[in-house]
BAKE-142373 format. One record per residue (C-alpha): z, x, y; residue number from 1; residue in one letter. Coordinates in pm, whole numbers, plus 50000, padded with zeros to 5 digits. Layout:
# BAKE-142373
NODE     up   east  north  pos  code
NODE      Z      X      Y  NUM     A
...
END
This chain:
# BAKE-142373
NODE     up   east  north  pos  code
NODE  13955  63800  36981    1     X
NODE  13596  63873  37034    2     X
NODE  13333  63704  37255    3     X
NODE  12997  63654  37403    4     X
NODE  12891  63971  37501    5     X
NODE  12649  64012  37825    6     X
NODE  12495  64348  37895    7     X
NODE  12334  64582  38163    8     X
NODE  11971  64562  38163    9     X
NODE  11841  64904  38104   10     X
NODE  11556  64894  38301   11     X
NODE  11211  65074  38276   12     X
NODE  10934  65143  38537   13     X
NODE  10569  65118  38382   14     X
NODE  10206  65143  38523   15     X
NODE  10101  64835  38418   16     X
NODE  10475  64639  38516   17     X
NODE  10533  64428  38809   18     X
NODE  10820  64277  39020   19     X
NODE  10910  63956  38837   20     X
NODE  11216  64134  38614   21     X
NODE  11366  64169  39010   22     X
NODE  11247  63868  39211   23     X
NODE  11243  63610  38915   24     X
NODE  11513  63739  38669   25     X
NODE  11724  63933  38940   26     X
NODE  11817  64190  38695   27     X
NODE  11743  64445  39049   28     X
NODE  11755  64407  39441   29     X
NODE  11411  64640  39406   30     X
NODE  11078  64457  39425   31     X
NODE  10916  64750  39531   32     X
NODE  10914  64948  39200   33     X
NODE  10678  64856  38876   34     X
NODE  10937  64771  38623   35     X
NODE  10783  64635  38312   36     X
NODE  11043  64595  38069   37     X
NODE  11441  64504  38058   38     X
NODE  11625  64622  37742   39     X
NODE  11869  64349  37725   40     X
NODE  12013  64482  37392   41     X
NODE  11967  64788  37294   42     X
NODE  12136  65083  37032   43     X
NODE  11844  65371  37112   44     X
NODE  12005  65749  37138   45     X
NODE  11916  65752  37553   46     X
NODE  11960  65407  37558   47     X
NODE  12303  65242  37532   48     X
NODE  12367  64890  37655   49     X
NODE  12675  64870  37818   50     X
NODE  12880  64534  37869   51     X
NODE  12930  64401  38196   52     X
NODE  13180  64077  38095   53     X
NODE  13554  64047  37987   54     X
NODE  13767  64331  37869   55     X
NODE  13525  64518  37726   56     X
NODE  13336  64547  38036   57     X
NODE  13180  64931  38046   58     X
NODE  13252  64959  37652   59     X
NODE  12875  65021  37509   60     X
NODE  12756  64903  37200   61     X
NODE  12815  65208  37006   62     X
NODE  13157  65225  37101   63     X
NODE  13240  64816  37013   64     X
NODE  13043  64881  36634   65     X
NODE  13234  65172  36579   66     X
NODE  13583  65002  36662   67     X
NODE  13452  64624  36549   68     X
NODE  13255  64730  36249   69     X
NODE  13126  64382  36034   70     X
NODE  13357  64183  36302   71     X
NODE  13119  64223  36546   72     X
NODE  12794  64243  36344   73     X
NODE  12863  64122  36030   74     X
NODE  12993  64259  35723   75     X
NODE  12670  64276  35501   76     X
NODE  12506  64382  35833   77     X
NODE  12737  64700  35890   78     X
NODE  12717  64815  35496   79     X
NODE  12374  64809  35539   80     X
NODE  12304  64999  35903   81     X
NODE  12653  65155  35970   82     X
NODE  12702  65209  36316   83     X
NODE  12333  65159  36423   84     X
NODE  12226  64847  36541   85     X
NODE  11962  64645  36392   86     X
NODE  11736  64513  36683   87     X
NODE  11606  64618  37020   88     X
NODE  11578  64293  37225   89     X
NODE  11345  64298  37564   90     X
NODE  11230  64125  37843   91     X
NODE  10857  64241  37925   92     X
NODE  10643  64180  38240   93     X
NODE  10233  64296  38226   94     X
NODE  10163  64238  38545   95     X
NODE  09796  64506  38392   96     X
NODE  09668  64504  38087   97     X
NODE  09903  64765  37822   98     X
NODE  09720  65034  37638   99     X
NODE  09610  64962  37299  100     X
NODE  09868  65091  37064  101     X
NODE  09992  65069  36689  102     X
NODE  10414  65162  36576  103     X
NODE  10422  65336  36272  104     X
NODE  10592  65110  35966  105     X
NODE  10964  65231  35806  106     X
NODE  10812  65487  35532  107     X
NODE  10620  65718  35820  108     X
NODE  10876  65698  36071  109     X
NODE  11175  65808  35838  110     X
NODE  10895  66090  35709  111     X
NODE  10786  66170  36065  112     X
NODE  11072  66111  36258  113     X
NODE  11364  66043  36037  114     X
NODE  11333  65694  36246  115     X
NODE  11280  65351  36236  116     X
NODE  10976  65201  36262  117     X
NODE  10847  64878  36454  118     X
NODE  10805  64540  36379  119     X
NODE  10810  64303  36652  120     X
NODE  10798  63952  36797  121     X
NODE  10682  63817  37122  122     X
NODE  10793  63513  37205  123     X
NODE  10602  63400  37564  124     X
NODE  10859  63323  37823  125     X
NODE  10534  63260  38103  126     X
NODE  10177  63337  38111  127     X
NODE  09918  63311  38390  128     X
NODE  09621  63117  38339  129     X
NODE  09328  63217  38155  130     X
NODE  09612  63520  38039  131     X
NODE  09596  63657  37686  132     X
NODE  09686  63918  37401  133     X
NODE  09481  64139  37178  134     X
NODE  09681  64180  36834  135     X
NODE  09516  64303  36458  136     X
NODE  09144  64382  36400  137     X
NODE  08859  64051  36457  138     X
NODE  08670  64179  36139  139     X
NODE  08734  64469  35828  140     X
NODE  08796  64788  36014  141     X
NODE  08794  65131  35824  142     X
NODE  08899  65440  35945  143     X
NODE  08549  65563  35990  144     X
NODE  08483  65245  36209  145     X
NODE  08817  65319  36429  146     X
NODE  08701  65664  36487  147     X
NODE  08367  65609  36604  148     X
NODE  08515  65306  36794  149     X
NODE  08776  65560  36918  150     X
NODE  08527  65816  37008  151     X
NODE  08281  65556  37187  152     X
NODE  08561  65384  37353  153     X
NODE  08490  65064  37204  154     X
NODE  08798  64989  37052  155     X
NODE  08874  64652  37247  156     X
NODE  08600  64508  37090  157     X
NODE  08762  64523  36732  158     X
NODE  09032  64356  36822  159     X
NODE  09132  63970  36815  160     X
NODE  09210  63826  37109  161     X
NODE  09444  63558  37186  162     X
NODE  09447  63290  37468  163     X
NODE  09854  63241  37545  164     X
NODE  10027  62981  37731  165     X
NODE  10403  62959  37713  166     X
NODE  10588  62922  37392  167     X
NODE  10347  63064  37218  168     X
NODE  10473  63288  36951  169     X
NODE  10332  63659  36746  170     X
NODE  10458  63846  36462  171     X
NODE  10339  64191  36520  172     X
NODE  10374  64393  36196  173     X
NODE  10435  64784  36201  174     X
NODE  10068  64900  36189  175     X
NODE  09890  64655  36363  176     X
NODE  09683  64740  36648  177     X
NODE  09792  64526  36947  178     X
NODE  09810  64500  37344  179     X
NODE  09960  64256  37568  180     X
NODE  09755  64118  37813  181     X
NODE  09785  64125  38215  182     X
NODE  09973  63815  38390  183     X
NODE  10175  63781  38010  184     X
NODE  10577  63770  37997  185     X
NODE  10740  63792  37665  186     X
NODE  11073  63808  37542  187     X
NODE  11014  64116  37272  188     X
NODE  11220  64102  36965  189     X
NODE  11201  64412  36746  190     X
NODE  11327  64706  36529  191     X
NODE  11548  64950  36697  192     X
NODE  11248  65221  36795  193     X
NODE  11033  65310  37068  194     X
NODE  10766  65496  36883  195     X
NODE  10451  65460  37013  196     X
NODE  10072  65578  36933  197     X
NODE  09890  65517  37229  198     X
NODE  09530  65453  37133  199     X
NODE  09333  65361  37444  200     X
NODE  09420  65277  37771  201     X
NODE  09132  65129  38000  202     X
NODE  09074  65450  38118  203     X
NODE  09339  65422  38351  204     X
NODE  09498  65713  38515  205     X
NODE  09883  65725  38658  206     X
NODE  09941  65790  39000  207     X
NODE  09884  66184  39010  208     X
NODE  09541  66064  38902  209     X
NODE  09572  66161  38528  210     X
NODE  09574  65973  38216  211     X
NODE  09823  65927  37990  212     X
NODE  09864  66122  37673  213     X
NODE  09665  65939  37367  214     X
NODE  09776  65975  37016  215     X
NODE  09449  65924  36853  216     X
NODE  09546  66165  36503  217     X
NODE  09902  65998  36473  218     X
NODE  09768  65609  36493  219     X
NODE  09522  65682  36203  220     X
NODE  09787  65714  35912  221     X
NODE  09984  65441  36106  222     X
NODE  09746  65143  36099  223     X
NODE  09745  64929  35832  224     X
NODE  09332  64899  35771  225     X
NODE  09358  64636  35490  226     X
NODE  09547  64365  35701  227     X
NODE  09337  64122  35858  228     X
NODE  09522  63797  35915  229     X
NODE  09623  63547  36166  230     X
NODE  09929  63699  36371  231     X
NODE  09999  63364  36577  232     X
NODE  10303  63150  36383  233     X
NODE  10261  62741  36461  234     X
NODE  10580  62595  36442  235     X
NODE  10734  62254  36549  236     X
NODE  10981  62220  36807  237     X
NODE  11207  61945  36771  238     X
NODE  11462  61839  37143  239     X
NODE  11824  61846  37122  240     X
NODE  11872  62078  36777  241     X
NODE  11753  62374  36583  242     X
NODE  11449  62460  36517  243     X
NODE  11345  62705  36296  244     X
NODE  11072  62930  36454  245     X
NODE  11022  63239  36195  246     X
NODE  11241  63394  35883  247     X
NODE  11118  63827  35812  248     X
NODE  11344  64102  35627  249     X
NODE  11372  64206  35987  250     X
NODE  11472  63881  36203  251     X
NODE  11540  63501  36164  252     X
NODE  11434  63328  36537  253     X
NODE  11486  62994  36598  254     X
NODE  11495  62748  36923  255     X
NODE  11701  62585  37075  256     X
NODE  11564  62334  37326  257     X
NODE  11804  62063  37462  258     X
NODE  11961  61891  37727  259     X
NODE  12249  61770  37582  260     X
NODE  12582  61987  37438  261     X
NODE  12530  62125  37163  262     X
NODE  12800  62300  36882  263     X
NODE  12689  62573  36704  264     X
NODE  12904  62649  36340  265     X
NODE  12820  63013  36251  266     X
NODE  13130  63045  35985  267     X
NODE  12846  63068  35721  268     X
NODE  12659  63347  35894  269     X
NODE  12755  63711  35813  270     X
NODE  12535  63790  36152  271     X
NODE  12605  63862  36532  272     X
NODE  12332  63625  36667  273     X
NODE  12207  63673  37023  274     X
NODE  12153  63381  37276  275     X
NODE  11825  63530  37447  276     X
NODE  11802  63230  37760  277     X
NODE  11421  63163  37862  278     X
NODE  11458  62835  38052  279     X
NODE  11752  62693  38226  280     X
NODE  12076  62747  38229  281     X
NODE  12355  62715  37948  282     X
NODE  12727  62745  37937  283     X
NODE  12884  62878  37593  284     X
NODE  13241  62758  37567  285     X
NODE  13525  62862  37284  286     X
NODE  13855  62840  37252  287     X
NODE  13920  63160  37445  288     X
NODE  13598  63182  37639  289     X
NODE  13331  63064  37879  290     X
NODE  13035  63249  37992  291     X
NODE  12723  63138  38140  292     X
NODE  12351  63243  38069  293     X
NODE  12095  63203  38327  294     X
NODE  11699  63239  38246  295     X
NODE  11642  63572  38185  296     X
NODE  12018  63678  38039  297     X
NODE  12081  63735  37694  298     X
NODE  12403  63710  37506  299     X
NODE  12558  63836  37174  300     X
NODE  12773  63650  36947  301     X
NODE  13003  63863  36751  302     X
NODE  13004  63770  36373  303     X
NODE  13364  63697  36404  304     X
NODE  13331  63373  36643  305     X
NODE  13274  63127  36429  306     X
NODE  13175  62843  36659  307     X
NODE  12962  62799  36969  308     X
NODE  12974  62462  37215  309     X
NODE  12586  62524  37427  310     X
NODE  12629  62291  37704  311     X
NODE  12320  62328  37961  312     X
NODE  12274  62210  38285  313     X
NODE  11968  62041  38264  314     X
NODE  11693  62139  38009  315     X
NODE  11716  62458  37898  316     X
NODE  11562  62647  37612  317     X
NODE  11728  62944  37382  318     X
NODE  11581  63172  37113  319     X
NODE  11861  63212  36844  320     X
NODE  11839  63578  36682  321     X
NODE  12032  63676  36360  322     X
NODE  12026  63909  36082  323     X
NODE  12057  63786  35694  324     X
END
């Protein structure tokens, strides 16, 4: 029988990361190198998670969808991806400011790239004070107004800016222009791509003293001019239960916040879900398992265990991930 699944991090070393994936999460012994993001779950070509738990230890995810099929992700989930996976689920530290940047939407990646594109969620796990986001345009922007904002490397200044403080949660569209902010940690929730137009980057430069590549042609056809909306979702989180944080074509997120057990009946779900921990630490018991998830671990549960028992140790808080 299937169960939780727990997963290498795949770890990546940015300019702008820090060392809080290491000394906080302890996903690495070293503190000395800038890693900015942890791909806790994650299908990419280069980018296999493997599992680290049970008897499927070393198996990687492509291996267990090709034997497990809609067991492990679902039935209506496999007919509709095959063997891919749906979602690329992170951990990010900006310990600097990222570049501005836009992900092109499904129709131009297939066309350019024969790809997905990328939608994404940030959910924010810790943020230091006075810490904040840029994401979507503060006014109408046209393409003429990007490109002389472009050109005169003014393009911060089009952009709304967020104040964050934990728990605070975005929807990020494909096409919007966005950047997280220095001192922000998010747990990322997104489509399975890492296509990225790199618009401006605070005229940094990398440690050879260049800067990185720009993709100033590519973003044009990728951002989404006529959307100018509020990208921040209020919701209401309720202790000791569910509660629902976001529904998309993409995702469903909700919470789970409690300090009390918990039993979680996913018979009626045709989903994996993943357990992504943020706070505290919670036990997941079945009849043929028990693992533990500490702040900073992530989980999945295959669409073929039909019931979860959450029993933390102390408060703890979960974000509940699932397809439908």
């Amino acid at each position: 029988m299937l169960y939780p699944l727990k997963f290498e991090p795949i770890l990546k070393e940015r300019l702008w990361g820090g060392s809080a994936l290491a000394e906080k999460y302890h996903k690495t012994d070293d503190v000395n190198t800038k890693f900015g993001e942890s791909w806790e779950i994650s299908d990419l070509d280069e980018d296999i998670s493997v599992v680290t738990n049970g008897f499927l230890a070393e198996n990687d995810l492509r291996e267990l969808i090709e034997t497990y099929m809609g067991e492990l992700v679902g039935d209506s989930v496999f007919d509709t991806n095959g063997l891919g996976f749906p979602l690329l689920l992170k951990f990010i530290d900006a310990q600097d400011d990222l570049s501005v940047q836009v992900h092109p939407d499904d129709q131009l990646a297939q066309q350019r790239y024969e790809q997905n594109g990328k939608t994404e969620m940030w959910y924010v796990v810790d943020a230091a004070e006075n810490a904040g986001i840029y994401v979507g345009f503060n006014k109408p922007v046209g393409k003429q107004d990007y490109i002389d904002a472009v050109q005169h490397k003014e393009i911060a200044g089009l952009l709304q800016y967020y104040p964050v403080k934990k728990g605070d949660l975005f929807f990020i569209p494909a096409g919007t222009v966005h950047a997280l902010g220095k001192g922000v940690r998010v747990a990322e929730i997104q489509q399975p791509s890492d296509i990225t137009y790199r618009i401006f980057d605070w005229n940094r430069v990398d440690d050879n003293g260049m800067p990185r590549e720009l993709h100033i042609a590519e973003a044009i056809e990728a951002i989404h001019f006529d959307e100018n909306e509020t990208y921040k979702i209020e919701y209401e989180e309720k202790f000791n239960t569910t509660s629902t944080l976001f529904r998309s074509e993409f995702f469903n997120v909700n919470a789970i916040v409690f300090d009390k057990p918990l039993q979680k009946n996913y018979s009626t779900i045709d989903s994996f879900v993943i357990y992504f921990c943020v706070e505290g630490e919670v036990h997941l018991f079945g009849d043929d398992f028990h693992e533990v998830l500490f702040a900073g671990e992530t989980a999945l549960i295959p669409a073929s265990v039909p019931m979860v028992n959450l029993v933390p140790n102390a408060k703890s808080r979960v974000m509940e991930v699932y397809i439908s």
